[in-house]
N, C-alpha and C positions, 0 to 999 in steps of 0.2 A: 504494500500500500504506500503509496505517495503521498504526500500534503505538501503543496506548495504554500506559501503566504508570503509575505512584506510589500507585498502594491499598495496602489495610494494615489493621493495626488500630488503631485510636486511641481513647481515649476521649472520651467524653461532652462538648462545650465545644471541643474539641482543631480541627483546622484539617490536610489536606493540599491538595495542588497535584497536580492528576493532567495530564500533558503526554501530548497525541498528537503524535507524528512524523510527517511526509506525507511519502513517497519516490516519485522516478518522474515526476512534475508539477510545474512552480511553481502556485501556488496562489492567484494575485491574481482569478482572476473568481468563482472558488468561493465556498460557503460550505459551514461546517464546524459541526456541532453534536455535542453530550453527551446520551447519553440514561442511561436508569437503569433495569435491571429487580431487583425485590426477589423473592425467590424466592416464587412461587405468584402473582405480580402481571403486569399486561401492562406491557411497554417504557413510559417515562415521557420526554418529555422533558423536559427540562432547562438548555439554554440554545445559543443559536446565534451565530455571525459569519460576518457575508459579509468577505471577506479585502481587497476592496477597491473602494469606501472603508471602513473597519470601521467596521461597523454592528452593534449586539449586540441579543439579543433574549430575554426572555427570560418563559416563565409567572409570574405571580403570584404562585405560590407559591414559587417558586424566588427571587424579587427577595430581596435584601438582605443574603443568606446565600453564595451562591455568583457569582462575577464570572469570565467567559471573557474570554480575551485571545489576542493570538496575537504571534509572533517571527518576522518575516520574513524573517531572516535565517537562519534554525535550521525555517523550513516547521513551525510547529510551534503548535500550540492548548492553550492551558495553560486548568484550571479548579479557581480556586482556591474552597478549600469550607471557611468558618469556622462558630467555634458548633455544631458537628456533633451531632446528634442520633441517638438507636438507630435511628431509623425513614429515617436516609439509609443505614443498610447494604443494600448491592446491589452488584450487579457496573454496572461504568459503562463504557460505550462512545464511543466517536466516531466518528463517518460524517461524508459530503463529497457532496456535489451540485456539478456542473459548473452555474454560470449558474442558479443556486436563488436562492428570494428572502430575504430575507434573516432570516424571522417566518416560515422553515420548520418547523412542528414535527409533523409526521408521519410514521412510520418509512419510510410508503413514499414520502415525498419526495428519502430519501437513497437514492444509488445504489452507496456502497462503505460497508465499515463494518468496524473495526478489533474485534480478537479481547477486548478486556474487560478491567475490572481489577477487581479484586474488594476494594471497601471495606468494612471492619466498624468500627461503631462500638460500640464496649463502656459499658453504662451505671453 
């Protein structure tokens, strides 16, 4: 089971950290990604780690702005999101693949996927 949370609203420039929780599994062959749908848009990803060795991955567009990490101790995927712009408001999710590679970024390469957090960024 996943639970994502920390969306919100922030403005323009501003910066959150949005943590998924894994329960139920340890999480060392896995890998774990963020994706992002903007409303009337398709799922986007967003950025991936395999949990071990952590390997991150992440689109081009996505580089420089937002950086996945995870807590091994806490099973847990944080993705931290500076410089925020209007055009990252979406709901954001996190999904896990058992033994996925690590430069997954297809929705249907994940096979569980946490219920959403919903970021707004105000300009």
């Amino acid at each position: 089971q996943l639970q994502a949370s920390g969306g919100g609203l922030v403005q323009a420039g501003g910066s959150l950290r949005l943590p998924c929780a894994a329960s139920g599994r340890t999480l060392s062959n896995y890998v774990m990604a963020w994706f992002r749908q903007a409303p009337g848009k398709e799922r986007e990803f967003v950025a991936a780690i395999r949990w071990s060795p952590s390997t991150t991955y992440y689109p081009d567009s996505m580089k420089g702005r937002f950086t996945i990490s995870r807590d091994n101790a806490k099973n847990t995927v944080y993705l931290q999101m500076n410089s925020l712009k209007p055009e990252d408001t979406a709901i954001y999710y996190c999904a896990v693949v058992p033994e996925g590679d690590y430069n997954s970024c297809a929705v249907d390469d994940y096979d569980y996927w946490g219920q959403g957090t919903l970021v707004t960024v105000s300009s």
